[in-house]
ZAFIZA-119781 format. One record per residue (C-alpha): residue in three letters; x, y, z. Coordinates in nm, 2 decimals. Each point is the difference from the previous one (the first is absolute). Example, Ala and Ser with C-alpha at 12.3 -4.5 7.8 and 13.67 -1.06 7.14 Angstrom:
<atoms>
[atom 'ALA' [1.23 -0.45 0.78]]
[atom 'SER' [0.14 0.34 -0.07]]
</atoms>
This chain:
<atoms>
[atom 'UNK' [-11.95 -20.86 2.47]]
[atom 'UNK' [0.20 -0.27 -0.22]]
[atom 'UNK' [-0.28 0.07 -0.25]]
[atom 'UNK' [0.09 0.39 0.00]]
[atom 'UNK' [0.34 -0.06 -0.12]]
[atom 'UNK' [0.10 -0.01 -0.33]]
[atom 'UNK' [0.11 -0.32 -0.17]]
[atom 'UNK' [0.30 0.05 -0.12]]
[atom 'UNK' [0.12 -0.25 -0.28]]
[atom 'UNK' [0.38 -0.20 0.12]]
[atom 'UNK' [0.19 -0.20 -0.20]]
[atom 'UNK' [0.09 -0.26 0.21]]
[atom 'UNK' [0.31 -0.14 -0.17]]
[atom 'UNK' [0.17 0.37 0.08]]
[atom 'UNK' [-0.07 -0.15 0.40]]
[atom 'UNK' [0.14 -0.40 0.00]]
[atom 'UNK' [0.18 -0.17 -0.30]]
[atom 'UNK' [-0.19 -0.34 0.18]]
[atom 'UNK' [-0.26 -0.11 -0.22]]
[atom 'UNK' [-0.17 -0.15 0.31]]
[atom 'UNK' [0.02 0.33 0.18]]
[atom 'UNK' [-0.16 0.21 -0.30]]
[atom 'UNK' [-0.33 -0.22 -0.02]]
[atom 'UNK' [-0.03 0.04 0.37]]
[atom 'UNK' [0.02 0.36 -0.03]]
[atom 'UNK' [-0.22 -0.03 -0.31]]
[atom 'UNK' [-0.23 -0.18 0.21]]
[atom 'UNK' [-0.01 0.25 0.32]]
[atom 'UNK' [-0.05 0.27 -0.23]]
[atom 'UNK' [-0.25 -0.17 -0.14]]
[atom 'UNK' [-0.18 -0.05 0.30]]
[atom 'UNK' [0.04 0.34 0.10]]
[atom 'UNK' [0.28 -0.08 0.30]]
[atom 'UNK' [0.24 0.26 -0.02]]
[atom 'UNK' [0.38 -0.14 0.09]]
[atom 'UNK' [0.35 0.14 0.08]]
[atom 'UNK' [0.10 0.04 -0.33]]
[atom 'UNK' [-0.31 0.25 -0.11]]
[atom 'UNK' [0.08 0.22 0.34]]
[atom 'UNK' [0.36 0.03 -0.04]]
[atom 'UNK' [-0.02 0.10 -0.36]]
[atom 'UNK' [-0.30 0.23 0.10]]
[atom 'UNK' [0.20 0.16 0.27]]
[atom 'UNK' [0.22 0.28 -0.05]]
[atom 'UNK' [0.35 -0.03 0.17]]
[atom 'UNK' [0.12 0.29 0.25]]
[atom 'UNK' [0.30 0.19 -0.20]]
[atom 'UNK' [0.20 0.04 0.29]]
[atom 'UNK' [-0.05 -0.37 0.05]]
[atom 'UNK' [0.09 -0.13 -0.34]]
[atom 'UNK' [0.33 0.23 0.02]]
[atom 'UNK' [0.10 -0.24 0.32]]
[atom 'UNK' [0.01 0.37 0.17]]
[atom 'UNK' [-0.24 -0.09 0.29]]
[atom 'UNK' [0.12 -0.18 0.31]]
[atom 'UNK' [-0.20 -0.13 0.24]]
[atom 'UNK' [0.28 -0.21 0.24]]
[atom 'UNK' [-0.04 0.16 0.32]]
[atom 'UNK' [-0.30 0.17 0.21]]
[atom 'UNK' [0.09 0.37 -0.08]]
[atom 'UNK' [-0.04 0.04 -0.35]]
[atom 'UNK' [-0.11 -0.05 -0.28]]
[atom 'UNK' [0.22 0.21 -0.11]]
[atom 'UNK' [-0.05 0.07 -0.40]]
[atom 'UNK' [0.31 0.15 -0.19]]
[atom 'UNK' [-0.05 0.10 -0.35]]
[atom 'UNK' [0.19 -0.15 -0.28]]
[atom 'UNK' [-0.04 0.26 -0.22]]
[atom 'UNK' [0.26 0.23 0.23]]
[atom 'UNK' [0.14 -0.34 0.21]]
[atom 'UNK' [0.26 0.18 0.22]]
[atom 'UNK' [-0.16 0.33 0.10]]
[atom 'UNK' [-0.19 -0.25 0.33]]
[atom 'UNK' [0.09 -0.23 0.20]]
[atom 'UNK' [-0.22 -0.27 0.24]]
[atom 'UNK' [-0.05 0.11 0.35]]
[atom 'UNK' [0.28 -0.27 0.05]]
[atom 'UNK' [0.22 0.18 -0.25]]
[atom 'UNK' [-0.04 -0.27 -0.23]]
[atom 'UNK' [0.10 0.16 -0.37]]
[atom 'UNK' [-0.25 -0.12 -0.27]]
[atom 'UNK' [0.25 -0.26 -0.12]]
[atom 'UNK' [0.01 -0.17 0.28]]
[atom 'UNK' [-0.39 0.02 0.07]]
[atom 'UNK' [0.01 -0.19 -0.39]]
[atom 'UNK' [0.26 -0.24 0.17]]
[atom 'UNK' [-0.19 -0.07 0.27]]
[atom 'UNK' [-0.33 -0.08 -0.14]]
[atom 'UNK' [0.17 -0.22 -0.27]]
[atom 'UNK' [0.17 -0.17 0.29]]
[atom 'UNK' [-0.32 -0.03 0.19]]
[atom 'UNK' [-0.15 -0.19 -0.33]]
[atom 'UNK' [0.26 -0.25 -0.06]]
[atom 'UNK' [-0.01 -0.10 0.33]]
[atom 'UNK' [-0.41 -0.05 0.02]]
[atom 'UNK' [0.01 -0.20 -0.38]]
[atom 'UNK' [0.30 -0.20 0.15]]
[atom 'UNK' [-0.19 -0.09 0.31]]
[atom 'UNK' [-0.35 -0.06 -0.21]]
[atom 'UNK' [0.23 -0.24 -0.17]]
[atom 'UNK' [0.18 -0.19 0.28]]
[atom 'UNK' [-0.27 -0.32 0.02]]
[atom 'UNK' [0.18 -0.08 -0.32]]
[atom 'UNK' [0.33 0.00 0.12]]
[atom 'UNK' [-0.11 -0.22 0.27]]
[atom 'UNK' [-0.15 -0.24 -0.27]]
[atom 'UNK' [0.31 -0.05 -0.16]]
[atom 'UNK' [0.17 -0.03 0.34]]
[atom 'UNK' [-0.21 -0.32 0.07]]
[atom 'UNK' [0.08 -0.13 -0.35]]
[atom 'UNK' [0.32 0.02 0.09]]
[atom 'UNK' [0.07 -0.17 0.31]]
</atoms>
C-alpha cells in the first residue's frame, strides 16, 4: 500500500531549522520511512478544532460550537465558546509545563 501513495516532494527545512534533523529526514525519506512531520503536514486539521471551538473535558460532550456565530450555543455544561477557548488553552499550558518539569528538577539539583 506505501507503494500506492503518491510521493509527495517536502522541503525539509520548512519542518526543523536543525541541520541534523533535516538529513535525518532526508535520509527516512529516502529510504522510504514516512515520519511525523510528512503525516501532520499531510493531514488536514478539523475547522472546528483549529477554531479552539471543540471541547472534549468531560464524558458528555463533545460538544462543538461554531465560531463563525460563537454565542448562538452553548456546551451541555453551559460553557460559552470563550470559555471552551479558555479552557483548552488552559488545558495546554498545563500539559507543556508538566512535559517540561524534569528540567525544573535538573536545575533544582544544581542548586542544592
Amino acid at each position: 500500500m506505501a507503494d500506492e501513495k503518491k510521493k509527495k516532494e517536502y522541503n525539509f527545512k520548512d519542518f526543523s531549522i536543525c541541520d541534523a534533523t533535516v538529513q535525518m529526514l532526508q535520509k527516512a525519506a529516502a529510504d522510504g520511512v514516512e515520519t511525523a512531520f510528512q503525516r501532520a503536514a499531510e493531514m488536514k486539521a478539523c475547522p472546528i478544532g483549529a477554531d479552539s471551538a471543540c471541547c472534549k473535558h468531560c464524558a458528555m460532550g463533545p460538544c462543538r460550537l461554531n465560531a463563525k456565530d460563537p454565542y448562538a450555543k452553548v456546551g451541555v455544561c453551559g460553557a460559552t465558546i470563550d470559555t471552551i477557548a479558555a479552557r483548552n488553552f488552559a488545558r495546554m499550558v498545563a500539559s507543556g509545563c508538566a512535559a517540561h518539569t524534569d528540567h525544573g528538577m535538573s536545575m533544582l539539583d544544581v542548586f542544592r
